[in-house]
C-alpha positions as CSV (number, residue, x, y, z in Angstrom):
1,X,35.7,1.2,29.8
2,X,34.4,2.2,33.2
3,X,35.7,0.6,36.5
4,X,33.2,-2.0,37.2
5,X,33.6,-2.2,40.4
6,X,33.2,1.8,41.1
7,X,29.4,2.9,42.2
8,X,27.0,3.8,40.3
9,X,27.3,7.9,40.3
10,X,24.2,10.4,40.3
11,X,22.7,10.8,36.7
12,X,23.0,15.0,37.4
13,X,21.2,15.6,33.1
14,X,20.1,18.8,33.3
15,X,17.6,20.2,31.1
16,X,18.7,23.2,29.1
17,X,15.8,24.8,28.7
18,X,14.1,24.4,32.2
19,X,17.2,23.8,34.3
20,X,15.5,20.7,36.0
21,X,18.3,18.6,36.8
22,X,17.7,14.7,37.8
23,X,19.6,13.1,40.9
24,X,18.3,9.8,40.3
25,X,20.8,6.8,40.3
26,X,20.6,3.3,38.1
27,X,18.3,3.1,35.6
28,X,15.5,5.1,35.7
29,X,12.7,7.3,33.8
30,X,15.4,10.7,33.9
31,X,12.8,13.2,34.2
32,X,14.9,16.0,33.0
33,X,16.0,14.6,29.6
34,X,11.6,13.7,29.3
35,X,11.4,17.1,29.9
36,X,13.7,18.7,28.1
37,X,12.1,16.4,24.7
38,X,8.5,17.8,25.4
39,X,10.1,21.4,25.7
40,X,11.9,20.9,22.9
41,X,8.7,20.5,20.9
42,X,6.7,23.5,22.6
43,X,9.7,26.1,22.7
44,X,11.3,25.5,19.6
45,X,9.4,23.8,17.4
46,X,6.3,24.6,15.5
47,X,3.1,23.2,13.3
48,X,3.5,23.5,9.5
49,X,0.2,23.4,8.2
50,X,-3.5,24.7,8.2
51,X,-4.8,27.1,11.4
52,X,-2.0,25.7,13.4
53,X,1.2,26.8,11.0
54,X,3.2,29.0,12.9
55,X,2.1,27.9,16.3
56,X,3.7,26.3,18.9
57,X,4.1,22.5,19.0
58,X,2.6,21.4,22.3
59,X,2.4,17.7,22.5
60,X,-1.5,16.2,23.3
61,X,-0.8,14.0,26.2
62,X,-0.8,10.8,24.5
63,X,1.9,12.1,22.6
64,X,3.9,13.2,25.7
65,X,3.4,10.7,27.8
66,X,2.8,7.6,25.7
67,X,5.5,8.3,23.9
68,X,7.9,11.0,24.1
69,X,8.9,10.7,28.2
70,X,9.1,7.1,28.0
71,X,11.5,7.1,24.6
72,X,13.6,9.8,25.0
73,X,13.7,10.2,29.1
74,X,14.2,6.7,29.9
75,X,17.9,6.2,30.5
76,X,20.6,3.7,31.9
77,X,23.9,3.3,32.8
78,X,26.5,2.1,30.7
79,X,29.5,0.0,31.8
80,X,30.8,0.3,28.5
81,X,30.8,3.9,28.3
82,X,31.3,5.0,31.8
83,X,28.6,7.4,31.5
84,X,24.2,7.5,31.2
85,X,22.5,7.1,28.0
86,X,19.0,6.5,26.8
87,X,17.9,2.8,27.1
88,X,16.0,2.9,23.7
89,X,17.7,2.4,20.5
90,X,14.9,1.0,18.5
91,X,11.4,2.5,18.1
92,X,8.1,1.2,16.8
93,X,5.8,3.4,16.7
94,X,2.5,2.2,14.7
95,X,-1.0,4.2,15.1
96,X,-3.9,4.8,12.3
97,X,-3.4,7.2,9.5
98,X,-3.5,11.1,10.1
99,X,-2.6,10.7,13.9
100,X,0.2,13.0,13.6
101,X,3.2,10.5,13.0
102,X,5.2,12.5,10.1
103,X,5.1,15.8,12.7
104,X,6.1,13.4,15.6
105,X,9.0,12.0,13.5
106,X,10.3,15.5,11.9
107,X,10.2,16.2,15.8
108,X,12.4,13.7,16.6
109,X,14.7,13.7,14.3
110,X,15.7,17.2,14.7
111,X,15.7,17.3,18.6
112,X,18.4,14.2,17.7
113,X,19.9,16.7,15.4
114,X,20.4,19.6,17.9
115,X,20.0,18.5,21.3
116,X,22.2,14.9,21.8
117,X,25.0,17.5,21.0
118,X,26.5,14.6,19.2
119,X,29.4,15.6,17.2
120,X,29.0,14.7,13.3
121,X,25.7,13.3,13.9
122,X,24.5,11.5,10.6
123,X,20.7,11.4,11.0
124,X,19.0,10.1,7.7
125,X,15.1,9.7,6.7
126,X,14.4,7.0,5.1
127,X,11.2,5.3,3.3
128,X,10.2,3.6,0.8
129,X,11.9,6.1,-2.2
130,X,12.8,9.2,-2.0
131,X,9.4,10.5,-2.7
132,X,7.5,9.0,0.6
133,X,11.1,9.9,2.7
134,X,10.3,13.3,1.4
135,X,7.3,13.7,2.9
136,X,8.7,13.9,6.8
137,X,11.8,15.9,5.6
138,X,9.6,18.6,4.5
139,X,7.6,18.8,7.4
140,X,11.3,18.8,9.4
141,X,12.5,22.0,7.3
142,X,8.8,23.9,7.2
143,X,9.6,23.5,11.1
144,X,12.9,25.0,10.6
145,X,11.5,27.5,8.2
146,X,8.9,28.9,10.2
147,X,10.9,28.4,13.6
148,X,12.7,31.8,14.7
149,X,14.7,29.0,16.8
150,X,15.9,26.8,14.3
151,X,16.6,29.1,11.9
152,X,19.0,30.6,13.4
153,X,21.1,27.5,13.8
154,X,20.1,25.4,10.6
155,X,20.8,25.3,7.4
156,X,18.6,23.9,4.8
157,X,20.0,23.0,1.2
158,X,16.3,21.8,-0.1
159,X,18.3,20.6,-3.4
160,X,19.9,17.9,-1.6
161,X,17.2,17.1,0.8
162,X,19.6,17.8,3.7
163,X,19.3,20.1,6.2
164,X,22.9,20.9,8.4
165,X,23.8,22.0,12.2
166,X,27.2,23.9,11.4
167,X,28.3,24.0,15.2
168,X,29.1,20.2,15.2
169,X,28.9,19.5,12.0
170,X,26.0,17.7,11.5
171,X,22.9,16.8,9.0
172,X,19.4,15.2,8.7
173,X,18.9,13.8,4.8
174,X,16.9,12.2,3.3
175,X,17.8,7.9,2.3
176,X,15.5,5.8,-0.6
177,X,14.9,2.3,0.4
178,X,18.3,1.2,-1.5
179,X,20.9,-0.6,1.1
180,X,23.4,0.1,-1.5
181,X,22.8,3.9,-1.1
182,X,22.9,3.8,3.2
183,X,26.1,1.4,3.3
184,X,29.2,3.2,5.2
185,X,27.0,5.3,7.0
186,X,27.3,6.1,10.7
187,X,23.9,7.0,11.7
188,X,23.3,8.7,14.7
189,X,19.3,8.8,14.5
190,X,17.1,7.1,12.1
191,X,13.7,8.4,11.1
192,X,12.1,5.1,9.0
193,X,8.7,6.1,7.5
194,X,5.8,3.9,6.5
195,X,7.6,0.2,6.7
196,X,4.8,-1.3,5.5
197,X,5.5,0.0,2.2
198,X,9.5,-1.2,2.4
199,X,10.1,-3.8,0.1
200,X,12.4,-6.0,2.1
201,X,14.6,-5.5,4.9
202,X,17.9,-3.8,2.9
203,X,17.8,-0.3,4.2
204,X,17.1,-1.2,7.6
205,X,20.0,-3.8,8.0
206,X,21.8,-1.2,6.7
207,X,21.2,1.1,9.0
208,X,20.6,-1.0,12.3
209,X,24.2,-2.4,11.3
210,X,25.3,1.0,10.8
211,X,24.6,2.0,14.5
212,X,26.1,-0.8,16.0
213,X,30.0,0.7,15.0
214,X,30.2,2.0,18.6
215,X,31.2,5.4,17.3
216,X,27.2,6.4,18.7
217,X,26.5,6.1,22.2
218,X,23.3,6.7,22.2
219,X,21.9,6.3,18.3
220,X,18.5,5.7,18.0
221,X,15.9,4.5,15.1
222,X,12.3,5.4,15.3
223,X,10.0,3.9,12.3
224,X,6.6,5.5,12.3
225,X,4.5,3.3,10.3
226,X,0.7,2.1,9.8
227,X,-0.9,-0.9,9.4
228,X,0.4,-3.6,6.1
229,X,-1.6,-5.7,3.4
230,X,1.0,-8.4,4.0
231,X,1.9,-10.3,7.1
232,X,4.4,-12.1,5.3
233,X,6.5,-9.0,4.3
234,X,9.1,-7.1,6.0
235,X,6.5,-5.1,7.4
236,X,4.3,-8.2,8.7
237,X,7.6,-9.4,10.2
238,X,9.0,-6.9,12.0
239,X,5.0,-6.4,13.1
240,X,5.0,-9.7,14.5
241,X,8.0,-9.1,16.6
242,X,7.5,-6.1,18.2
243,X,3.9,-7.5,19.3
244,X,6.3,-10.1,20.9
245,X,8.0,-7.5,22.4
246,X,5.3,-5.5,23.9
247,X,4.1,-8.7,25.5
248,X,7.3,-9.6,27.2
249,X,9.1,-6.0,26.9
250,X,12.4,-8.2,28.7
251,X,13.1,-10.1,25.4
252,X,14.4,-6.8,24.0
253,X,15.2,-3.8,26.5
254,X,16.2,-1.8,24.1
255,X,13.5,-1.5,21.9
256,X,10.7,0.9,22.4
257,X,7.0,0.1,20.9
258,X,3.9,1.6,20.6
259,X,0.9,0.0,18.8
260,X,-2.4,1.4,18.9
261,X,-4.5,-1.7,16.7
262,X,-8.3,-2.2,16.9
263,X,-7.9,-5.9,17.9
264,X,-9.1,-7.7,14.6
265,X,-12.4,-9.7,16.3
266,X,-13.8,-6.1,17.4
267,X,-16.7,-4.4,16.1
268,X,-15.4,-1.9,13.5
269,X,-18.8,0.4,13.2
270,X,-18.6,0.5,17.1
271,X,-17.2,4.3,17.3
272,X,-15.9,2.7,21.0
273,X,-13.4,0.8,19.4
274,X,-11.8,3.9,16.8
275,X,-10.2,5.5,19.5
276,X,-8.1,2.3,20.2
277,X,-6.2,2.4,16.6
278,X,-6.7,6.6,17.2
279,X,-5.2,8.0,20.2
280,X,-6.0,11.7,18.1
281,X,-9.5,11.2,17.4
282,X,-11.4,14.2,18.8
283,X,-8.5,16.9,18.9
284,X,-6.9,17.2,15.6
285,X,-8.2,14.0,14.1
286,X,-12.1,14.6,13.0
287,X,-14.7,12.2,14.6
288,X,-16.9,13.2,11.9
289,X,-14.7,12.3,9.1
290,X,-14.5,9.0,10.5
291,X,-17.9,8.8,10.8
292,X,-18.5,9.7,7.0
293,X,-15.3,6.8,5.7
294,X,-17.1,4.2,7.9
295,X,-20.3,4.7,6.2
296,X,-18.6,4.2,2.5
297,X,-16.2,1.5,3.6
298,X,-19.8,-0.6,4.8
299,X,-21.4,-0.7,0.8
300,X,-17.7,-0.8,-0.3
301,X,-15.5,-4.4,0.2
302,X,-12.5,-2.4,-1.0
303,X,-13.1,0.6,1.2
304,X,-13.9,-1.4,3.9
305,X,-10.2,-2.5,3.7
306,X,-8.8,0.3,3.4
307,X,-10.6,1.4,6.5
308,X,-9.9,-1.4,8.5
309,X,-6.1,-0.9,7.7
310,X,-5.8,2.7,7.3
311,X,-8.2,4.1,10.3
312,X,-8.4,0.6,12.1
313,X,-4.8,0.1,12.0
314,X,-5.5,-3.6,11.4
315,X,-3.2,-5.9,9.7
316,X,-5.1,-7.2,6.3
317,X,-4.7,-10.0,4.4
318,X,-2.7,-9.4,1.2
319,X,-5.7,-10.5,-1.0
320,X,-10.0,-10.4,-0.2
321,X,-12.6,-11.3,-1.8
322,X,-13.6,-8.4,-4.5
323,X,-17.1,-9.1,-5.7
324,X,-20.2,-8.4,-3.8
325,X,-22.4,-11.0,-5.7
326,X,-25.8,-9.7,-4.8
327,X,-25.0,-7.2,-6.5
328,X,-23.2,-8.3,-9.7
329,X,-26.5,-10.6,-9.7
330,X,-28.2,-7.8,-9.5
331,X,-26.7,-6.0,-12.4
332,X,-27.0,-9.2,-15.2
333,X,-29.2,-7.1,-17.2
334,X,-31.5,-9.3,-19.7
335,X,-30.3,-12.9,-19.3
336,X,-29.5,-15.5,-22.4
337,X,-30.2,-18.7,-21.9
338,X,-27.3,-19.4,-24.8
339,X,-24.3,-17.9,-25.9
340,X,-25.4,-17.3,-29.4
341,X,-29.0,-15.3,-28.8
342,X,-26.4,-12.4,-26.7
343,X,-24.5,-12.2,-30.0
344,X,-27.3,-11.8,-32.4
345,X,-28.5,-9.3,-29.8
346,X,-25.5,-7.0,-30.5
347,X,-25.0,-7.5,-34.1
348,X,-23.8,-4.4,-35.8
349,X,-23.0,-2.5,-32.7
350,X,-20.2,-0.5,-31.7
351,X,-17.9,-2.6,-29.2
352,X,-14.0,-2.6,-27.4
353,X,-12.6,-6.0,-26.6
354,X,-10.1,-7.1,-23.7
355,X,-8.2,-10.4,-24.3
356,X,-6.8,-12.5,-21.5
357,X,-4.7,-15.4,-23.2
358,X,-1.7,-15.4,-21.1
359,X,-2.2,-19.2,-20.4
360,X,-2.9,-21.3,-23.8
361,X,-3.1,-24.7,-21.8
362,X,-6.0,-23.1,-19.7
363,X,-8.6,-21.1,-19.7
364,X,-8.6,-18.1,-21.7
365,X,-11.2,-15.1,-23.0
366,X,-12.0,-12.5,-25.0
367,X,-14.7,-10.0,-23.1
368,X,-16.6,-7.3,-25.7
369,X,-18.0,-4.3,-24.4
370,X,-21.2,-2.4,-25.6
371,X,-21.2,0.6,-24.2
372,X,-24.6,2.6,-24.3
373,X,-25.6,6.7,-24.1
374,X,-26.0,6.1,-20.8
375,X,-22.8,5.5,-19.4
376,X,-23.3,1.8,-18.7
377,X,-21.9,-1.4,-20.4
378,X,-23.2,-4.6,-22.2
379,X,-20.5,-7.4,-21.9
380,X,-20.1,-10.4,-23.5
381,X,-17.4,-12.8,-23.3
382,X,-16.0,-15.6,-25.9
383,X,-14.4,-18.5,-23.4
384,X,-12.3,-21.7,-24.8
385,X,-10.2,-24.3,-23.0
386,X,-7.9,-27.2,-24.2
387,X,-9.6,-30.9,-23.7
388,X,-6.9,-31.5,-21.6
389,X,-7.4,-28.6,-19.3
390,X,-11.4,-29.1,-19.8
391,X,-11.1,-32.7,-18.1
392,X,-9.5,-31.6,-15.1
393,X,-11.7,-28.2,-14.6
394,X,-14.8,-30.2,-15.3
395,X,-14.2,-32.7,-12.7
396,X,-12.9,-30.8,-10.1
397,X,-16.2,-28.1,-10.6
398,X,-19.1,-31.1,-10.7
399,X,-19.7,-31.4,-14.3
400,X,-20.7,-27.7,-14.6
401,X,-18.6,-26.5,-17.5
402,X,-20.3,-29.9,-19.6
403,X,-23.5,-27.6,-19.7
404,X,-21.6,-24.5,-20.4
405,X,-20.2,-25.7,-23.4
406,X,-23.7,-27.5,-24.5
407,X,-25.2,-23.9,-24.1
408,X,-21.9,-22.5,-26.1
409,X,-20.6,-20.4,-23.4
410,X,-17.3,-22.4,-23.4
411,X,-15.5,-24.1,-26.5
412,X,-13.3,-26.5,-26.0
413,X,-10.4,-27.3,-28.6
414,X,-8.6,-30.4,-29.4
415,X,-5.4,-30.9,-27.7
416,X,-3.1,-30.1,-24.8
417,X,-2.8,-26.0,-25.4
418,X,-5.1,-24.0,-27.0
419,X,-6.3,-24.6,-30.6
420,X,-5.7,-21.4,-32.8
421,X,-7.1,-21.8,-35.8
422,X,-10.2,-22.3,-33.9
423,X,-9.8,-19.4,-31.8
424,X,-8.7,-17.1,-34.6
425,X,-12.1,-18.2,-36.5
426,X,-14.3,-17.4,-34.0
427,X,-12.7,-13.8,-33.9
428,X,-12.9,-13.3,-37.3
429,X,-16.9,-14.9,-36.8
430,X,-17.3,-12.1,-34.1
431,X,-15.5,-8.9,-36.5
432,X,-17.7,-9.7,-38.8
433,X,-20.7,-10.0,-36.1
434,X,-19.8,-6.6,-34.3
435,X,-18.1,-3.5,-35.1
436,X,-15.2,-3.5,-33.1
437,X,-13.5,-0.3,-32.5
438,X,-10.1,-1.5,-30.5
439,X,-9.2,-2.9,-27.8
440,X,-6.8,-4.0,-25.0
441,X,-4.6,-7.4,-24.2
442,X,-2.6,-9.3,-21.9
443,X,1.3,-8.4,-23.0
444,X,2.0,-11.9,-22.9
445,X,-0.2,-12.6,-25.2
446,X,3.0,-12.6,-27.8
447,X,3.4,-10.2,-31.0
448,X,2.4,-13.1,-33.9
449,X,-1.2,-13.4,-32.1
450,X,-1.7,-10.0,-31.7
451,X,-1.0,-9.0,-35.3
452,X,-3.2,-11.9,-37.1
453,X,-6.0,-10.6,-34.9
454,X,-5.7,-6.8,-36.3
455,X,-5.1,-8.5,-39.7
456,X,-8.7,-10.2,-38.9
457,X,-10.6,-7.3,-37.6
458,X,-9.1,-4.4,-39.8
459,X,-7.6,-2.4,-36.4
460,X,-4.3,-1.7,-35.4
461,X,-6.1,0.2,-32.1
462,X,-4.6,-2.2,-29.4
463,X,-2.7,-1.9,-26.7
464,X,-0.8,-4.5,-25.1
465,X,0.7,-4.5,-21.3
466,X,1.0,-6.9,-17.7
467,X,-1.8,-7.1,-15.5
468,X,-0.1,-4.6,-12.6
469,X,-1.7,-2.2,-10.7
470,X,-1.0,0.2,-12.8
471,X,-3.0,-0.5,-15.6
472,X,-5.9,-3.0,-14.0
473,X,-7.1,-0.7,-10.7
474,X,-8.8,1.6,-13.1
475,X,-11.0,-0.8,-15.1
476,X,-11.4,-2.6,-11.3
477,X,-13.1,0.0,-10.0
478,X,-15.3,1.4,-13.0
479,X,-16.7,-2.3,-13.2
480,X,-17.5,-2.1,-9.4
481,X,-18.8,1.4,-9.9
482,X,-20.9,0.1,-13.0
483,X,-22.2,-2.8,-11.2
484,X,-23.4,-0.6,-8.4
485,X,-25.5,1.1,-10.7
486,X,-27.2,-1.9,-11.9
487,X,-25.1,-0.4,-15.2
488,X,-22.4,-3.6,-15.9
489,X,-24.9,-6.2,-17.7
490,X,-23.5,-9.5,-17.9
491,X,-26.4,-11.2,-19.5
492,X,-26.3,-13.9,-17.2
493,X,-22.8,-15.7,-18.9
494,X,-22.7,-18.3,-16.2
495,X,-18.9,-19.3,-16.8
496,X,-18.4,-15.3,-16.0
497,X,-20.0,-15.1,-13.3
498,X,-17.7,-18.4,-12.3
499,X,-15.0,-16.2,-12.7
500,X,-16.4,-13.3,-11.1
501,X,-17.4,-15.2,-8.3
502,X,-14.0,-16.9,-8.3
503,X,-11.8,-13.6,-7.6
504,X,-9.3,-12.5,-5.0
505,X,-7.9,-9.1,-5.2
506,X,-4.5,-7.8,-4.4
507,X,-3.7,-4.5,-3.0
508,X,-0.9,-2.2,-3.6
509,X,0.3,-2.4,-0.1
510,X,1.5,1.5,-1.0
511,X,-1.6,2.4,-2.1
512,X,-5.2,1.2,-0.5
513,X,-7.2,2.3,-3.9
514,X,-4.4,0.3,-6.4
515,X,-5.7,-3.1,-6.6
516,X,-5.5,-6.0,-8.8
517,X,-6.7,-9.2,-9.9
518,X,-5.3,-12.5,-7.8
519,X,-4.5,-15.3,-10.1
520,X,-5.3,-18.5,-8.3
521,X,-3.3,-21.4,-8.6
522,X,-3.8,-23.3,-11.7
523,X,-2.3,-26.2,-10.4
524,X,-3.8,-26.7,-7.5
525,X,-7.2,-24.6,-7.6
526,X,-10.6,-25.5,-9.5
527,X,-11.4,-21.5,-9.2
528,X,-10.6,-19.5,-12.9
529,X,-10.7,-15.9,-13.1
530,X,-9.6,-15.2,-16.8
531,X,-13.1,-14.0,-17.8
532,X,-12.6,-10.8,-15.5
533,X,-8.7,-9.2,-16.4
534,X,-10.7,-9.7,-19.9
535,X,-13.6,-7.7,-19.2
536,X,-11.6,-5.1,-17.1
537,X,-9.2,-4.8,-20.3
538,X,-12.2,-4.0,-22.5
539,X,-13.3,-1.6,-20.0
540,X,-10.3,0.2,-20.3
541,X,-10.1,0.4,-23.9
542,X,-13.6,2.0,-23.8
543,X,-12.8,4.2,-20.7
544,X,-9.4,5.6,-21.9
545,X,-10.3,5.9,-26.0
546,X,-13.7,5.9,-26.2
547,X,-14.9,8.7,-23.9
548,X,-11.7,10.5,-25.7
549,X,-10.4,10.9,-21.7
550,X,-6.6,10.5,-20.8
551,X,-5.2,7.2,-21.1
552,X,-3.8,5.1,-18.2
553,X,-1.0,4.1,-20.4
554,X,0.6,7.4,-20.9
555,X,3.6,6.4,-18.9
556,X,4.3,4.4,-22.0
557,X,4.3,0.3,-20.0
558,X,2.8,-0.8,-23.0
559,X,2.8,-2.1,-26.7
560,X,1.1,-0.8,-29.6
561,X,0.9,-3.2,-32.2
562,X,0.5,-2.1,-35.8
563,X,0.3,-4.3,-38.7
């Protein structure tokens, strides 16, 4: 350790490239290591993709002076080291989509790689899997690839996702989000990718508690990452606390952030207010694009999300509302005033049928869809509910479902879980009503009730699986395509449009267009939304083996019962 008691000497970093050297004392912005950074990027580095490949990378000024001086120029002097160093060793870095941050970070990490002159440097990439850490590693060796500079000095083994610096034996790989797989490393730089996609905190324990060994003077972790669908999660967390810190940036020195959010009370049509979440828009980020997503994301309650999080860089709730009624109102075809007159309607046609009946001391349903030449959908839905259950709903809901079940939309069943004589009855009512081609179910609908239904309507065409994103965002979105159409007719089933009406949807906080249904509490909540995972089942089964297209469940997450 340094003599405390010895002055403070010149900082004297000179910049390789430029031969700037600083003479500033204490801590202070060290102009030459800024410097050196942003000549890193327009000497040695270069773009990867479209026009630009090839060219050199020459930071906009937001990118330089926002970001790059500040992070890696701004330096101290250590008492425990005898010796400068940069102040930072934590980075937040969280802008809108398609602002440049995989570029940035490949930047980064290999100016950490080469130019720290750090001996065994470790620097890893890490993301969600190994897939999304991929995605900045690539850009890092296209860089080295297309760089007469780098190549000269890296090597890339593209098997292993690693690419080395032989004169101090060195590497940049890539890391999964699996704290198992980053434990007993010695990082020297971190690049973390897309945090709001991490699913807890493991890898970057792992590597925060990696750098504090003391074998790194200077290590440093920079996560690039957009906006989250939920401020609960790791993501939301860590969010919260580096708004903390750019409000008060003396609870943690050594932390660097940059958030560019469109505060959440703006206008978000006002074109004023992109520029806040999109410090690119206008050079290599296209006005006009945004122009054209705002305009779908205003008809659109999912787009609309998306946008807000994606291009707004706003924090969204983990679950919205997914239903534009006005227009599922719009779309109820010719209304029944009774259960029984929709039936007769469809007698003898051709029909697919989705069953929810994961809870049998609740509500559960059977939707049937009619599709026509068209391309739209007739749906009916069978509903039936335990007395027990019926009391509770019925009270807490005014007396509606009384009238519902006078009018036969809802049957109730004698006990404390769901009659099944009574339900298999009616099924075998409605076979022999409709001609039902297959159909689709809730996996936890158990084997025994799965097989006495084919035994009842002659089919052994249904496939079972869980309501995950995988296999309910496709029949999601076709029913909100269809009902946009006017082409999704409900017939006016009052208890569905109480379910309708009733849902919350959850996004795949990986993946804006994944969503799903968002059970509500049954517990607690007078809401029910088993009448929709029903009719988005049928709507798969028609989709996927109707139209002869190819199925969603070709990954094989599902049952196929056979009798």
């Amino acid at each position: 350790m340094a003599d405390i008691s010895a002055p403070v000497p010149t900082c004297g970093f000179r910049n390789a490239l430029s031969g700037l050297r600083c003479s500033e004392t204490g801590d202070h912005l060290c102009l030459a290591r800024a410097t050196l950074a942003a000549d890193f990027f327009a000497h040695v580095l270069v773009h990867t993709k479209g026009a630009y490949a090839g060219r050199p990378f020459i930071l906009e000024d937001w990118q330089r002076d926002d970001i790059v001086y500040p992070l890696l120029g701004a330096t101290v002097w250590s008492q425990e080291y005898g010796c400068y160093k940069r102040q930072y060793e934590i980075a937040w870095i969280e802008v809108a989509r398609k602002n440049g941050k995989s570029e940035l970070l490949a930047g980064i990490m290999l100016y950490l790689l080469l130019m720290d002159d750090e001996e065994s440097a470790e620097i890893y990439g890490c993301a969600r899997n190994r897939e999304q850490a991929s995605l900045v590693f690539d850009v890092a060796k296209r860089m080295v690839q297309l760089s007469t500079v780098l190549r000269k000095r890296l090597r890339i083994k593209a098997t292993e996702k690693r690419i080395v610096y032989p004169r101090t034996d060195s590497f940049y790989r890539v890391l999964a989000a699996d704290a198992g797989g980053a434990l007993g490393s010695n990082p020297h730089g971190v690049g973390a990718d897309e945090i709001l996609a991490w699913p807890n905190s493991g890898m970057w324990d792992a590597m925060r508690t990696g750098m504090g060994s003391g074998a790194r003077r200077q290590p440093l972790m920079v996560a690039a990452t957009t906006a989250g669908s939920d401020t609960e999660a790791f993501a939301g967390s860590m969010h919260r606390e580096m708004q903390r810190v750019a409000d008060d940036p003396a609870r943690s020195p050594h932390i660097f952030v940059y958030l560019r959010n469109v505060p959440m009370d703006a206008d978000p049509w006002n074109e004023k207010n992109w520029h806040l979440a999109n410090p690119a828009l206008g050079t290599f980020l296209s006005l006009e694009g945004m122009r054209k997503q705002a305009l779908e994301a205003r008809n659109n309650p999912i787009a609309e999300v998306a946008f807000r999080q994606f291009r707004l860089n706003q924090w969204q709730s983990a679950t919205f509302r997914w239903m534009p009624m006005h227009l599922f109102d719009a779309s109820v075809g010719e209304p029944y005033t009774a259960a029984d007159a929709g039936r007769a309607a469809f007698a003898g046609a051709d029909c697919w049928f989705g069953l929810d009946l994961a809870s049998r001391q609740d509500l559960c349903s059977m939707a049937f869809a009619f599709p026509d030449s068209a391309g739209g959908v007739d749906v009916l839905w069978r509903f039936w509910l335990p007395e027990a259950a019926y009391a509770r709903l019925n009270a807490a809901n005014d007396g509606r479902f009384t009238q519902w079940v006078k009018d036969g939309w809802l049957r109730v069943t004698e006990g404390d879980v769901l009659d099944f004589d009574a339900f298999y009855a009616d099924v075998e009512a409605d076979n022999t009503l409709f001609q039902i081609l297959g159909g689709d179910a809730d996996k936890f609908a158990s084997d025994p009730v799965l097989q006495r239904i084919q035994q009842l309507i002659y089919c052994d065409d249904i496939f079972a699986y869980s309501n995950v994103f995988q296999h309910m965002s496709p029949g999601m979105h076709h029913i909100s395509d269809l009902v946009k159409q006017q082409a999704f007719r409900w017939h006016g089933n009052p208890l569905a449009r109480f379910c309708f009406d009733s849902t919350d949807v959850r996004v795949d906080p990986a993946d804006p267009d994944r969503i799903r249904p968002d059970k509500p509490n049954r517990s607690r909540a007078a809401k029910r939304i088993d009448g929709v995972p029903a009719a988005v089942m049928a709507v798969n089964a028609w989709k996927t083996r109707g139209d002869e297209v190819k199925s969603v469940y070709a990954t094989g997450d599902y049952d196929v019962f056979t009798v």
